[in-house]
C-alpha positions in Angstrom: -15.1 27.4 -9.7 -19.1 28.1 -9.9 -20.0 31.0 -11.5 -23.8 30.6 -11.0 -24.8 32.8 -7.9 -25.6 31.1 -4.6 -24.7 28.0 -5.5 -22.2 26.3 -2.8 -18.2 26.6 -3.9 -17.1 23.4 -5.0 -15.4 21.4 -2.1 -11.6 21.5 -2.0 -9.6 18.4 -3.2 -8.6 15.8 -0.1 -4.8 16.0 0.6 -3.8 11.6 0.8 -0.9 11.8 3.5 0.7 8.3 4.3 2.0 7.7 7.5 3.9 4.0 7.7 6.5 2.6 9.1 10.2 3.1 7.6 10.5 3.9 4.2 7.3 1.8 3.2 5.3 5.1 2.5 8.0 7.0 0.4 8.3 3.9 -2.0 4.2 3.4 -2.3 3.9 7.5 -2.7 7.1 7.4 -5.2 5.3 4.5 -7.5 1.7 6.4 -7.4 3.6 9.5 -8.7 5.3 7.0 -11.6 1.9 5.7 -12.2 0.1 8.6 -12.3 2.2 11.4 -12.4 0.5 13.1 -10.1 2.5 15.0 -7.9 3.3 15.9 -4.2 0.3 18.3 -3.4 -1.6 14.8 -4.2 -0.3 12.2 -2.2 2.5 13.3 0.9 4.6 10.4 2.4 5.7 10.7 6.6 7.7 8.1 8.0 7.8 6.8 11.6 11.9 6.2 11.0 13.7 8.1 13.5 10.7 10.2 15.1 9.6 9.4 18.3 5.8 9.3 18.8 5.5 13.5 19.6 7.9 14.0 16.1 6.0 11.9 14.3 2.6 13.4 15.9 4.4 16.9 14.5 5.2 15.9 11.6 1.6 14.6 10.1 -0.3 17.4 11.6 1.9 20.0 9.8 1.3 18.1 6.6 -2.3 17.5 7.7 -3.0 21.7 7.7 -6.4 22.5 8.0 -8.1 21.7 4.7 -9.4 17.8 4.5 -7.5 14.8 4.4 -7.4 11.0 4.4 -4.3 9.7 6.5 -3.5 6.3 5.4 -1.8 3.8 7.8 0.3 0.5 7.1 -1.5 -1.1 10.0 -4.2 0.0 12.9 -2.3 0.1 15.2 1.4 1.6 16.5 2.7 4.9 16.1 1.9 5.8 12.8 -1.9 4.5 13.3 -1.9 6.7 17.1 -0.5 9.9 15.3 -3.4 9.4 12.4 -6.2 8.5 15.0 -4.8 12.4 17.1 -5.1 14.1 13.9 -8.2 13.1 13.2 -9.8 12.9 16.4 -12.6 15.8 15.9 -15.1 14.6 13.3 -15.3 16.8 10.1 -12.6 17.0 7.4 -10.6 13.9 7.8 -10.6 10.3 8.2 -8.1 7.4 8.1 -7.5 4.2 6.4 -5.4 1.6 8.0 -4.1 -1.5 5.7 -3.6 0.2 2.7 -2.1 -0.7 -0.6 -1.1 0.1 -3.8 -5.1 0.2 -6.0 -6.4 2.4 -3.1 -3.8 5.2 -3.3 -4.2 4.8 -7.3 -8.1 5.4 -6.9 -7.7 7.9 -4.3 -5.5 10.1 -6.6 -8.0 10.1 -9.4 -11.3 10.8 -7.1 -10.1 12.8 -4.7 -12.4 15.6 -5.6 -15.4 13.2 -3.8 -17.1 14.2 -1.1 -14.7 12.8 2.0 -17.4 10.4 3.2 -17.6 9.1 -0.3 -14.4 9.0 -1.0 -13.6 6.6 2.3 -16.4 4.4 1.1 -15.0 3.9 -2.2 -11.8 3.0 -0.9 -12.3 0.7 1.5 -14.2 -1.4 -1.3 -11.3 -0.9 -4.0 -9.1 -2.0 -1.2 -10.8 -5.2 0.3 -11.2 -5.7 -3.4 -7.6 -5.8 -4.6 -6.7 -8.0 -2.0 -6.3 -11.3 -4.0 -5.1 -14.9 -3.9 -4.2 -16.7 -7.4 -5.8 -19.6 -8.3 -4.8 -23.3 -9.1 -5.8 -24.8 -11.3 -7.9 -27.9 -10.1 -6.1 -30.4 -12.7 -2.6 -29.3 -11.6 -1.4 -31.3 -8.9 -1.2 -30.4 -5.3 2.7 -29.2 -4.6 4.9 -31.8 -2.6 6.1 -31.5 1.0 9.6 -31.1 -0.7 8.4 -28.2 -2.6 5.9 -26.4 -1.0 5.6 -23.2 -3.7 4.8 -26.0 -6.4 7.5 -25.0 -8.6 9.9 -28.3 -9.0 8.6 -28.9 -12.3 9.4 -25.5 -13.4 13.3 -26.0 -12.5 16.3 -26.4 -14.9 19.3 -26.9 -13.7 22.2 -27.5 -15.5 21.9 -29.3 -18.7 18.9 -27.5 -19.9 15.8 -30.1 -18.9 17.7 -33.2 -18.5 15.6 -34.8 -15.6 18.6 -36.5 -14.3 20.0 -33.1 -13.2 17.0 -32.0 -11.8 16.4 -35.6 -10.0 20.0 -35.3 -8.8 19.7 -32.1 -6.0 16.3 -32.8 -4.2 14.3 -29.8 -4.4 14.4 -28.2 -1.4 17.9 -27.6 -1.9 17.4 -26.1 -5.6 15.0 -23.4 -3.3 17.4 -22.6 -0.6 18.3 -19.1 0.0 22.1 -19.4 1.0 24.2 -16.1 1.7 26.3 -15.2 -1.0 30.3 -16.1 0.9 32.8 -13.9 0.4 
């Protein structure tokens, strides 16, 4: 609060409400509040999973209210994006993100108290920014066909670095994903 007389109250803090599809936003929301600690007056997750598109429309602007808020959105379009783009259709106290991921909602906890316009501008940038590939390095050697992640030499298989157990099961065998029988 400002106690100094005429001076303009102090803007309340932006409600982060996460609208994806299935259980995508409860997991990102759950490991922001283990991160953080922050809790559910912060960041509010709403799922797509079993709402039609007039539920789900329900369901965000109840947890929207009236005070400002950032809706973020697994993608930019779909139901969850078309329920975030209704809420916030009027210009004023609310805006939404599509794409988002982990470092945004991590910043967005800890400067929520920015102005809105702000605020959107500084997570877009820690988003795009997060967004990474990792490098190789240039004297490692490109990965074969037969191994396309790289990772052949990496491999042990039975007899603990004896190259003629690795030589004897090609690689993209030692890489297969087979169901578990039984």
């Amino acid at each position: 609060m400002n106690d100094e007389e005429g001076a303009p109250p102090e803007p309340e803090p932006v409600l982060g409400i996460l609208v994806t599809h299935g259980a995508m936003a409860q997991g990102m929301v759950d490991a922001v509040r283990k991160i953080t600690g922050f809790g559910e007056d912060v960041l509010v997750a709403v799922s797509n999973d079993g709402r039609g598109p007039d539920a789900l429309l329900k369901a965000v602007q109840e947890v929207a209210g009236t005070g400002p808020a950032i809706i973020f959105t697994d993608l930019p379009s779909g139901s969850c994006a078309m329920a975030a783009r209704f809420v916030c259709r009027d210009p004023g106290n609310r805006s939404v993100l599509f794409g988002t991921n982990l470092p945004m909602l991590l910043d967005f906890v800890f400067h929520r108290d920015l102005a809105l316009d702000e605020l959107v501008e500084r997570l877009l940038k820690r988003g795009r920014s997060e967004i990474r590939s990792l490098e190789r390095p240039a004297n490692r050697a490109a990965p074969r066909a037969d191994d396309p992640c790289g990772d052949a030499e990496a491999d042990i298989g039975p007899g603990e670095g004896s190259s003629a157990s690795a030589d004897a099961q090609p690689a993209a065998d030692r890489h297969a994903h087979r169901p578990v029988s039984g």
